[in-house]
C-alpha positions as CSV (number, residue, x, y, z in Angstrom):
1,X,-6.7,-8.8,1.9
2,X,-5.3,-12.2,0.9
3,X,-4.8,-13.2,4.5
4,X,-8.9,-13.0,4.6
5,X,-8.1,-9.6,6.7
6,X,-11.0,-6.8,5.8
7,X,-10.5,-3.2,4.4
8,X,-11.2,-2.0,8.6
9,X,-8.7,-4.9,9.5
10,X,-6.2,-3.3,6.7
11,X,-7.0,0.1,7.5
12,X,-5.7,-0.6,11.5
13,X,-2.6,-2.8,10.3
14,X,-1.4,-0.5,8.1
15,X,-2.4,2.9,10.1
16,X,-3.6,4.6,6.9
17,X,-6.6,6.3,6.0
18,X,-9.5,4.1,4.5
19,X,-9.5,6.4,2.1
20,X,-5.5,5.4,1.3
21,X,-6.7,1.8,1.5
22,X,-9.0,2.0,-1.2
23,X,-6.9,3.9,-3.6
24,X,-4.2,0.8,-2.5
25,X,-6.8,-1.8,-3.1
26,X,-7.6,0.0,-6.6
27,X,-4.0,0.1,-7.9
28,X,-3.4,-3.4,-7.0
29,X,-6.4,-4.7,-8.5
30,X,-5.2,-2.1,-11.6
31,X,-1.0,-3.7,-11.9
32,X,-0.3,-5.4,-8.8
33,X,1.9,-4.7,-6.7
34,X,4.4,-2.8,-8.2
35,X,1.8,-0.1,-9.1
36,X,2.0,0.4,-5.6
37,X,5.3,2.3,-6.1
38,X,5.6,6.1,-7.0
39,X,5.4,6.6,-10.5
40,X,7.8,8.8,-10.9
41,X,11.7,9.3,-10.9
42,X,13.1,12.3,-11.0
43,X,10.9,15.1,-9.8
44,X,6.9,15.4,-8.4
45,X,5.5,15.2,-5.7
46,X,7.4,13.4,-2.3
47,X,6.4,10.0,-1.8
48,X,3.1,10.3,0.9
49,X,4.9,7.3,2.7
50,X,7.7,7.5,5.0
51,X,10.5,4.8,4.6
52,X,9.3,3.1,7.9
53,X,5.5,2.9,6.0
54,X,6.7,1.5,2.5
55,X,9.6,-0.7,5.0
56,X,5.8,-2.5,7.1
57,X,4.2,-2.0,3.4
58,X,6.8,-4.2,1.9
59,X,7.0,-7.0,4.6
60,X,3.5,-7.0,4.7
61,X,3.1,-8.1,1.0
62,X,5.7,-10.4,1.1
63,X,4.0,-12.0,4.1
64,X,0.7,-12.6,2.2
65,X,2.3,-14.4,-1.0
C-alpha cells in the first residue's frame, strides 16, 4: 500500500484472499509490521502461510521501506 498499489492491486500480488488482506491491512495499522507475525510460540494453531508466502511477504515489506 505504500507503493500507491490498492487493496485489489495487493490482493493479486500477494495471491491472498481480500479478506486476508484486510485483516493484514488491520494488524499493520494495529503494531506494524511485526504484528504480522504469529502470535504464538509454542503450540496453536499452524501458521496459515507457507514459508514461500511469509518468504514473498517479507521481501515485499522490505521493498516498500
Amino acid at each position: 500500500m505504500y507503493n500507491g498499489k490498492t487493496v485489489d492491486e495487493n490482493v493479486e500480488l500477494m495471491e491472498i484472499a481480500l479478506s486476508t488482506e484486510h485483516r493484514w491491512l488491520d494488524e499493520w495499522n494495529e503494531d506494524g509490521y511485526e504484528n504480522l507475525y504469529p502470535k504464538y510460540k509454542n503450540g496453536g494453531c499452524k501458521a496459515k502461510l507457507a514459508k514461500e508466502q511469509f518468504k514473498k511477504l517479507d521481501e515485499t515489506m522490505i521493498n516498500i521501506q
